[in-house]
N, C-alpha and C positions, 0 to 999 in steps of 0.2 A: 504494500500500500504506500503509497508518496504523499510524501510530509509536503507543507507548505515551504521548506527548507530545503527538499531537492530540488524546489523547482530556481533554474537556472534565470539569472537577471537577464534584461533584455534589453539586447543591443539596441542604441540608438537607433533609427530610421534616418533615411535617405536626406532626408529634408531636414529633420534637426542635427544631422551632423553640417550641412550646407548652412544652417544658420548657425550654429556653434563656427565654423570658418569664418562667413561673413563679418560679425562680430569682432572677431579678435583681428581680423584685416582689416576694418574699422577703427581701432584704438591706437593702430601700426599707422595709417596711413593718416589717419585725421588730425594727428599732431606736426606732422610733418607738409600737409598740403595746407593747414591752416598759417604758418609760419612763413612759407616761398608765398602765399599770398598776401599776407599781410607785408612782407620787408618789399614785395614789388611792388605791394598799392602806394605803400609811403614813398618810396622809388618814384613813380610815377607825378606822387604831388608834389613833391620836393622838384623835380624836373618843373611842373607845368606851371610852378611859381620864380622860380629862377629865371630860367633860359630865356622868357620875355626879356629880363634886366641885363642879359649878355650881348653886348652890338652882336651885328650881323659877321661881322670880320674876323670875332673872335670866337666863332659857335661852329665846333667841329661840324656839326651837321648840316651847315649848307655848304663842304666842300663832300662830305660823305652823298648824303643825299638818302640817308635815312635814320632811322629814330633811333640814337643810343640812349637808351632805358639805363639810369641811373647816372648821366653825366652832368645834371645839374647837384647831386650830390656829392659830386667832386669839387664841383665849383662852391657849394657851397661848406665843404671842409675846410674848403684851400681858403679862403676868406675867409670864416672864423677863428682860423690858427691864425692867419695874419693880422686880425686884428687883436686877438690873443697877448700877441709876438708886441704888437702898439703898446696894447695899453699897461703892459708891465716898462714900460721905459718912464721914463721922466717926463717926456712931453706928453704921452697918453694920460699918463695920472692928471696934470695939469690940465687937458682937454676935458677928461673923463668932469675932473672936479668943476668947470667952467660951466660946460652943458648941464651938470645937476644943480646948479645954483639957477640957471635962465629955468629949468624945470621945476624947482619950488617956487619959482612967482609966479607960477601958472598955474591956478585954482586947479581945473578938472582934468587938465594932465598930469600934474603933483599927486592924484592921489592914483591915476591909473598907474603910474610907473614906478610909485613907492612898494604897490600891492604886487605887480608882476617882477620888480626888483627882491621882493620880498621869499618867492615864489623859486626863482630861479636857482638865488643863495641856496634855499633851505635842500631842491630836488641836487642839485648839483655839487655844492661845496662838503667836501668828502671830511675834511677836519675837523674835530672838534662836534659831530654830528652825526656819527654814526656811531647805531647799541653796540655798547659793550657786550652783552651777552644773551643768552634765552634764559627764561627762568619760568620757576611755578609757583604762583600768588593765587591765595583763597580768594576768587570771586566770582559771584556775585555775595554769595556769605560763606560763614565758616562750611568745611566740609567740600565746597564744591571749589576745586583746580583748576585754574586755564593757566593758559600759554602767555607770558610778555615775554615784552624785550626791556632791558635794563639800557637807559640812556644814560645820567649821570644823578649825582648826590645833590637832593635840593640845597638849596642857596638861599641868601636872602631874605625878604620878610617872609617866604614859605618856609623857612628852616627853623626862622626864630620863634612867629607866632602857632607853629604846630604843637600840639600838647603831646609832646610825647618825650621818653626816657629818653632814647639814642637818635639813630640819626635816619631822614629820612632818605629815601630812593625813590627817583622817580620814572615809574614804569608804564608802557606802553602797551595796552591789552586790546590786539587784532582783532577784528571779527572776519567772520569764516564767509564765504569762500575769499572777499576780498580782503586783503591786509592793509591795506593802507588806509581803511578805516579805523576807527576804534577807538580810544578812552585812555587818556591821559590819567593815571593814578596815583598817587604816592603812599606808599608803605613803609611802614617802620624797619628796616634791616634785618632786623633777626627773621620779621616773615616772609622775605622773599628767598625761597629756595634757588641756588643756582644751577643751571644742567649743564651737562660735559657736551653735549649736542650745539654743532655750530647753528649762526645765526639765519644761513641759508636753508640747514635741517629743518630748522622750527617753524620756517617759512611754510616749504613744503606739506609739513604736517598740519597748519593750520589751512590752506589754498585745499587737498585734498580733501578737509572734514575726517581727519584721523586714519585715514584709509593709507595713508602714506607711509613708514616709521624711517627714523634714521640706520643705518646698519649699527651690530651692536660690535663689529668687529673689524678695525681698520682693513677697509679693500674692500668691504662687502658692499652687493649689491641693498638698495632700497628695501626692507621689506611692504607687501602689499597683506594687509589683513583678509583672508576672505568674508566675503559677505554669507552670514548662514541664515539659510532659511529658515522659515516657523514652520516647525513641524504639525 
């Protein structure tokens, strides 16, 4: 008599092994065609906003006579390192400081170019501005964990009228899936746990929604948690 335990599992069919493929040539491919699309789209506008500004005499493409895709963002590298190259000299500082003095007397420009001046420093100036570390702070209350990044030791009247024993840290608590949102915190020292995981690990872990983890083992690949069904 046969148990319900002789009987042998059953192989996938024709069709969900062809969708089991599809799928995973879907998570292969879709990172990779979403990427050559997006650096050619920016390619493309970075070109159709230049190359108008290039005379005619100097734009390879009316001796070629057809469309180099990406050659306004030559021109436009090779021009912000030259200007780069100015404005750390003696006379660009002098310039620089000139133009931002005519730009504070100027009501509604003064406040556009202080906010996008504001903007550029913070995305770009690498010093003094970038976390120190990943870490793990109780929030939203005790018991429940998320993910910061540790920027620097508060300062100033937040150091001094804070009630608190030791000192504080002021941390930066992501929301998921995008990071660059999120909550400016400060925590007392002793509760900010720090992690051995770099700041680009933490990254990942939080962009993923935990699905991600760091390797536990220098050289190792990513781990990927499986997803388990409800039985």
């Amino acid at each position: 008599m046969n148990t319900p335990f002789d009987e042998k599992p059953r192989r996938p069919g024709l069709f969900a092994s062809l969708r089991a493929s599809f799928l995973t040539g879907l998570v292969v491919i879709a990172p990779i065609g979403l990427t050559i699309w997006l650096i050619w789209t920016m390619f493309g506008w970075v070109d159709g906003f230049v190359l108008p500004l290039i005379p005619s005499r100097f734009n390879p493409e009316e001796y070629v006579g057809i469309n180099l895709r990406g050659l306004g963002v030559i021109f436009f590298l090779v021009f912000t390192i030259l200007v780069g190259w100015i404005a750390k000299g003696l006379i660009g500082r002098s310039l620089i400081r000139f133009a931002e003095t005519l730009v504070d007397r100027t009501p509604v420009v003064r406040s556009i170019y202080s906010g996008i001046k504001q903007i550029a420093e913070t995305v770009f100036a690498q010093s003094e501005r970038s976390f120190e570390r990943a870490c793990l702070v109780q929030y939203p209350r005790k018991g429940i964990w998320a993910i910061g990044f540790i920027s620097t030791k508060a300062r100033g009247e937040i150091a001094t009228r804070a009630e608190t024993m030791g000192d504080l840290v002021s941390v930066f608590v992501p929301t998921t899936p995008n990071p660059t949102s999120g909550f400016l915190l400060y925590f007392p020292e002793e509760d900010v746990v720090e992690l051995d995981m770099s700041i680009e690990d933490a990254a990942k872990l939080v962009i993923s929604a935990g699905l991600v983890y760091p390797p536990e083992k220098p050289g190792g690949k990513p781990q990927v948690e499986p997803v388990r069904k409800a039985s």
